[in-house]
C-alpha positions, 0 to 999 in steps of 0.5 A, spaced: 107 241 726 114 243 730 115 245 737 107 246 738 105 243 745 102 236 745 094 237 747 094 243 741 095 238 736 091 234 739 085 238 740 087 239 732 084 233 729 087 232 722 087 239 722 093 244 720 098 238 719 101 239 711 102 245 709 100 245 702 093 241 702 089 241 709 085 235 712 080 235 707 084 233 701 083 241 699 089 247 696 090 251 703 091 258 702 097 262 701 100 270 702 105 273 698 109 279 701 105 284 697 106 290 700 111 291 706 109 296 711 112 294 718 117 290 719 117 287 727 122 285 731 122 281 738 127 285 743 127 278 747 121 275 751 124 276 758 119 281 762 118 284 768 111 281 769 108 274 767 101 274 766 096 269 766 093 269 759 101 270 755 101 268 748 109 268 748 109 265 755 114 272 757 116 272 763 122 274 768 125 267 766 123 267 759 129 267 755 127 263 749 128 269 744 133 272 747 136 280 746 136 283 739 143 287 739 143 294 736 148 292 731 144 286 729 137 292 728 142 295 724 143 290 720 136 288 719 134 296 716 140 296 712 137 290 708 130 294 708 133 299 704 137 293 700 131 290 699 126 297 697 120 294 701 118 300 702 117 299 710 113 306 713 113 302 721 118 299 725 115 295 731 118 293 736 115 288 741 117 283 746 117 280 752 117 288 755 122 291 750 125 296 756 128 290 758 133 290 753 139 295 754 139 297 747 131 300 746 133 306 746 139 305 741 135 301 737 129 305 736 133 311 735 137 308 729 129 307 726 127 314 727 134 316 724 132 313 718 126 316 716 121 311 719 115 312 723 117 307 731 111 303 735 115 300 741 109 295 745 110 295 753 106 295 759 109 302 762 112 299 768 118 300 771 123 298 766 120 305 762 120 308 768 127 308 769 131 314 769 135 312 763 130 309 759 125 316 760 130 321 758 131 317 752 124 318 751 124 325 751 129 326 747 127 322 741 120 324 742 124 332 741 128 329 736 123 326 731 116 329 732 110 325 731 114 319 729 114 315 735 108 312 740 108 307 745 102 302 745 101 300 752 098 294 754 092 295 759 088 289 758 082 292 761 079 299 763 078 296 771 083 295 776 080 288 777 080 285 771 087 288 769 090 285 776 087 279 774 091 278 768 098 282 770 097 281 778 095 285 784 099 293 784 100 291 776 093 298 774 096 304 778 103 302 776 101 303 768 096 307 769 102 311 772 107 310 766 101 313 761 100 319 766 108 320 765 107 319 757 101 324 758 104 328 761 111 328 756 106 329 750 109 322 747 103 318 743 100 313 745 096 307 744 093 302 747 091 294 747 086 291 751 083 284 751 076 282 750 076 277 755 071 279 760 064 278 756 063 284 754 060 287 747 066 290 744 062 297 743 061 296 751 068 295 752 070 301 748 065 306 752 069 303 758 076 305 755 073 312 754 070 313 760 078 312 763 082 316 758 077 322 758 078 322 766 085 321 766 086 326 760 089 321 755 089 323 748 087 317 746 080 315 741 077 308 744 073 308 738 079 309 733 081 300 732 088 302 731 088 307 737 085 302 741 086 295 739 082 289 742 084 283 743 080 276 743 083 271 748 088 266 743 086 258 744 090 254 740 085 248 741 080 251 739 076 248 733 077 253 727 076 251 719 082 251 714 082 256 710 082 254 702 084 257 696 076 257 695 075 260 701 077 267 698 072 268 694 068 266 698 068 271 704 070 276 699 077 278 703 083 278 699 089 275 702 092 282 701 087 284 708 092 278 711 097 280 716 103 276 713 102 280 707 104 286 710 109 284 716 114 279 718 117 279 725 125 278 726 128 274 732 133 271 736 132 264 738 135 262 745 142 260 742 142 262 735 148 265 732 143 270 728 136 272 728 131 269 724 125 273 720 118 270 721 112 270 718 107 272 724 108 276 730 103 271 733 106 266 732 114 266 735 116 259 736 113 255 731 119 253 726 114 252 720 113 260 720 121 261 721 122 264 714 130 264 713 136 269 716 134 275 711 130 279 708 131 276 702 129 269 704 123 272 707 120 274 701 116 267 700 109 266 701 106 264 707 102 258 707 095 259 712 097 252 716 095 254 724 089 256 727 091 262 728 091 264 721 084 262 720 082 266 728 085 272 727 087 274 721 081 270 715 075 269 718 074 274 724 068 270 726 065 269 719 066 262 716 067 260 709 064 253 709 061 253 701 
């Protein structure tokens, strides 16, 4: 596999090395591009912060994906209608998205069109600017109900987020979040199972803090409060298999990549690239073409991740 770190591979064995088959000889899974609902884009991977456990390596020196431009969104939703893939969500992520000048633009040219927007930050200081909160306020009076912001707070605990995204890192979100509160702008948010608690543990606790803090969050709602196991690329996971379908009862419609693609643009490139996974931004195998259109193949389930995060969840499907 392309541009993934040598102690990874490693660690892999035989495993996740060809696309069609896996080390057992065995058809892998595939995902067709069933039903699209979300179509991503990666604003570019620079952030104000760089925290522990990154899964895109952000930072405030992270250039690798740089800036997505108005101009080259606005492509990318000309081609959603071109292509009718019945999209209902743009998701914008990065990085943290407020860094890019073109946020509020681009989220707008979204909203404009009919789509529901979710933009991931960590409501620090690049939300907070005056620019970018007026911005704010003026699309969630434009479009009601179509906007949210998904907050990454990765624990409940001031200890265990600063841990995480360094010292000051709790009060200065939960500061963005009691300003989003106090705007009546929806939010959601993301955190981590990283700390050895059950995840009913973790959501009690979630809800513990937004009751205090009045957010108009649901801790148990999954979509409202997502929850995040740590991701190791070296850690020992099956293929998955044609077989493999039947045999845990899921269907390959269930899977991310039959639902969403991920555009970005690499360090350099010309024009952005659509990607299969939003979990799996530099890895050259699940770089799918320059346009929707190309995009439209199947996605063969050829990393660990596939397996992790988006088949088994904890199940096996050893026969």
């Amino acid at each position: 596999m392309k541009d993934q770190p040598d102690h990874a591979i490693s660690a892999r064995g035989n495993k996740f090395r060809q696309r069609d088959v896996t080390a057992k000889g065995e058809p892998r899974a595939t995902v067709a591009l069933r039903d699209p609902t979300t179509l991503w884009f990666n604003t570019g991977t620079l952030c104000n912060i760089a925290c522990t456990h990154c899964y895109i390596e952000s930072s405030p020196t992270n250039d690798r994906l740089e800036y997505l431009s108005l101009a080259e969104v606005g492509d990318f939703l000309d081609q959603l209608g071109q292509r009718r893939w019945g999209v209902r969500e743009i998701g914008f992520t990065g990085g943290e998205p407020f860094m890019n000048p073109d946020m509020i633009a681009m989220a707008e040219a979204a909203l404009a069109r009919g789509y529901e927007v979710l933009i991931l930050t960590n409501a620090m200081q690049p939300m907070m600017r005056p620019r970018v909160q007026d911005g704010l306020k003026r699309l969630n009076a434009a479009y009601p109900a179509k906007l949210t912001l998904r907050i990454s707070l990765d624990h409940y605990g001031e200890a265990q987020h600063d841990e995480e995204r360094g010292a000051g890192s709790y009060g200065k979100t939960l500061d963005g979040m009691d300003w989003l509160r106090d705007q009546g702008i929806a939010m959601a948010v993301a955190g981590r199972t990283m700390w050895g608690e059950t995840e009913a543990e973790a959501r009690a606790g979630f809800a513990r803090l937004f009751a205090m803090r009045h957010y108009p969050i649901e801790a148990g709602d999954p979509s409202a409060c997502v929850l995040f196991p740590e991701m190791d690329e070296t850690a020992d996971v099956p293929e998955i298999t044609t077989a493999c379908w039947d045999i845990l009862g899921k269907s390959p419609d269930s899977v991310m990549c039959a639902s969403s693609r991920m555009v970005v643009k690499r360090r350099g490139a010309e024009r952005p690239a659509v990607l299969a996974c939003t979990l799996l931004p530099y890895d050259a195998e699940f770089e799918l073409g320059a346009t929707l259109e190309e995009a439209e193949g199947d996605v063969a389930l050829n990393h660990p991740h596939c397996a992790k995060f988006c088949v088994l969840g904890g199940a096996s499907c050893s026969g």
